[in-house]
N, C-alpha and C positions, 0 to 999 in steps of 0.2 A: 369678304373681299380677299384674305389671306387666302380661304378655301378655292376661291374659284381661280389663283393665282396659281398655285401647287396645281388644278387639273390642268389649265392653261399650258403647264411648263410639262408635265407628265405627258400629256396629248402629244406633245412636240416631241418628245423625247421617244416616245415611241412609234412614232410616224417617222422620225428619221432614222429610228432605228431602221425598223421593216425597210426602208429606201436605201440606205445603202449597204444593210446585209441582202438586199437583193442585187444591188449592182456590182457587190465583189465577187458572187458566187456566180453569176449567171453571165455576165462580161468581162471580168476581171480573170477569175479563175479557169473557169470554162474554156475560155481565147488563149489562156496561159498568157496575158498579161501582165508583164514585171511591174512591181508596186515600188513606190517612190515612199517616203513618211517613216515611221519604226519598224513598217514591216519588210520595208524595202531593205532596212539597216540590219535589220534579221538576219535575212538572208543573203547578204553582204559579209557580215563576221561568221557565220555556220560554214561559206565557201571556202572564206580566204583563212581562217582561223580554225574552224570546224570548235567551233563554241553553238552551244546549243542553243534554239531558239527560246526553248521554255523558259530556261536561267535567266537568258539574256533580257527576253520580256519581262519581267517582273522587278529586273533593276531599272530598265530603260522607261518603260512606262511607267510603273513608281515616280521614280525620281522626279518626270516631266510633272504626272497628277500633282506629286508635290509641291514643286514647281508653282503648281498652279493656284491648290490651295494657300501658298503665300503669299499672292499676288490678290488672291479674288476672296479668297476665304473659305467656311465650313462648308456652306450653302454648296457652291461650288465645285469643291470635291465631292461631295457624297449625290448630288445629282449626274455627276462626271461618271460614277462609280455603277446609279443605277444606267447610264446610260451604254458604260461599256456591257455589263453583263446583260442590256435587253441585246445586244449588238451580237452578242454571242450565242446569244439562245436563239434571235433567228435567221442565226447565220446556220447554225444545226437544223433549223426546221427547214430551211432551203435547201441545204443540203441533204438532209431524207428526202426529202420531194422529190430531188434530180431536178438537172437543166429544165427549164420551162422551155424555150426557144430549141427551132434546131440548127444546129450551128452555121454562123451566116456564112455564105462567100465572101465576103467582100469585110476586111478589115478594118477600115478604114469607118464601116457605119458601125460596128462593135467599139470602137474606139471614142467613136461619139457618144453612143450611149453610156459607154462607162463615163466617162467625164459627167455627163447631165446627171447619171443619178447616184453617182456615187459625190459630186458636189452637192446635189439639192438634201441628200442624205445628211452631210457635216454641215450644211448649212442651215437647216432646219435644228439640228442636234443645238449649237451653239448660238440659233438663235433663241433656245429657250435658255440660256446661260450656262451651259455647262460645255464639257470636251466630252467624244465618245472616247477618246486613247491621248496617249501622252504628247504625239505631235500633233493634236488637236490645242493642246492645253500652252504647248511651246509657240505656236504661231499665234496665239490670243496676248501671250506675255509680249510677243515680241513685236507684235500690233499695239499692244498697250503703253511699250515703253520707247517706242520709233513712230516714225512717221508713216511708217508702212501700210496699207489695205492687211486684211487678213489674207485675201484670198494670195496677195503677192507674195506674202510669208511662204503660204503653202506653197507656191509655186518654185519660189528660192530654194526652199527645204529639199523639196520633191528632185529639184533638177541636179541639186548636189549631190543626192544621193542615186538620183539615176546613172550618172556621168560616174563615180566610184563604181558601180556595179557593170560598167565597162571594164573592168579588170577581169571579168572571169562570164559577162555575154557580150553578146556581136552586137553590132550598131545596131540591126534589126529587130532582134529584141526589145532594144530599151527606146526606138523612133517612136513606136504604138504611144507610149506609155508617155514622151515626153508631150504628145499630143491630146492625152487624157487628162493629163495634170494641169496640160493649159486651159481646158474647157473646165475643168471641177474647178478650180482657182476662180476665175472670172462669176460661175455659176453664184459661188462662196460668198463673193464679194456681194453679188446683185442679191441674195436673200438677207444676208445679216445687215447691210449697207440698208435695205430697202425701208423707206418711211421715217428715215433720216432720225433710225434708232440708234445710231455707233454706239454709244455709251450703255445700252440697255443693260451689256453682261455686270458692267461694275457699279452700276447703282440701285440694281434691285437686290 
């Protein structure tokens, strides 16, 4: 039972890796749309501060994972951990490969798609219990300790951090992205919400 538990929660973890390291790299990146979350926060302090991202990542995300593992526990973090580094490995393989797509006219359906699969990506990741990155791990704490959906977290998170990054891009920039974060958010909600598992992540 343990056993078929662990491939259960691996399966997942690496099926949303593949999902939304393909929606950052092929719609997110590709479109040059502005990300909301720690990456968004990134590239917000690197602008306004010219603080590095690599530094900055590994106090920021750290911190959040840890975060998390106080909240959820061992389990928790080190499934978070292999989830970030499947996240990274094939965000690299997509990345060698080059765009799949060619680039669309129309914005507006790149925007969608970034939402659908880069929400079904973090929500598939965290419906096997764990965060792929640190505000993965910050909107499950802050779901767990409010009344909140997860996906609203996200979107709270997301939109905060959009609207700061109006200090240094145009409204145009960051409209795409506040319209991505609202379809990932809702997406978020309907897989981890779905089969009236809310509690799945803290009592397994």
């Amino acid at each position: 039972m343990a056993r078929r538990r662990f491939a259960k929660k691996m399966s997942l973890i690496i099926i949303g890796s593949i999902i939304l390291a393909f929606g950052v790299y092929n719609f997110y990146y590709v479109n040059n749309i502005t990300e909301g979350g720690v990456l968004g926060l990134l590239l917000l302090l690197k602008n306004l501060f010219d603080i590095q991202p690599s530094i900055a990542n590994i106090i920021i995300d750290g911190s959040l994972l840890l975060l998390g593992y106080r909240f959820f526990g061992k389990k928790f973090f080190i499934y978070s951990v292999i989830a970030s580094i499947s996240f990274s490995l094939f965000y690299k393989v997509f990345e060698s490969i080059g765009p799949i797509f060619p680039k669309f006219d129309s914005m507006f359906i790149v925007t969608i798609l970034a939402g659908l699969t880069v929400g079904s990506g973090v929500g598939i990741i965290i419906k096997a219990g764990c965060a792929a990155g640190g505000d993965d791990a910050l909107a499950l704490v802050i779901a767990k300790t409010t009344s909140l959906n997860v996906g609203r977290v996200y979107l709270l998170t997301d939109i905060m951090v959009l609207l700061l990054s109006l200090l240094y891009l145009s409204i145009f920039d960051v409209f795409y992205s506040l319209i991505a974060v609202s379809i990932s958010g809702k997406v978020i909600d309907f897989i981890y919400y779905h089969n009236n598992e809310k509690n799945e992540l803290v009592t397994n």
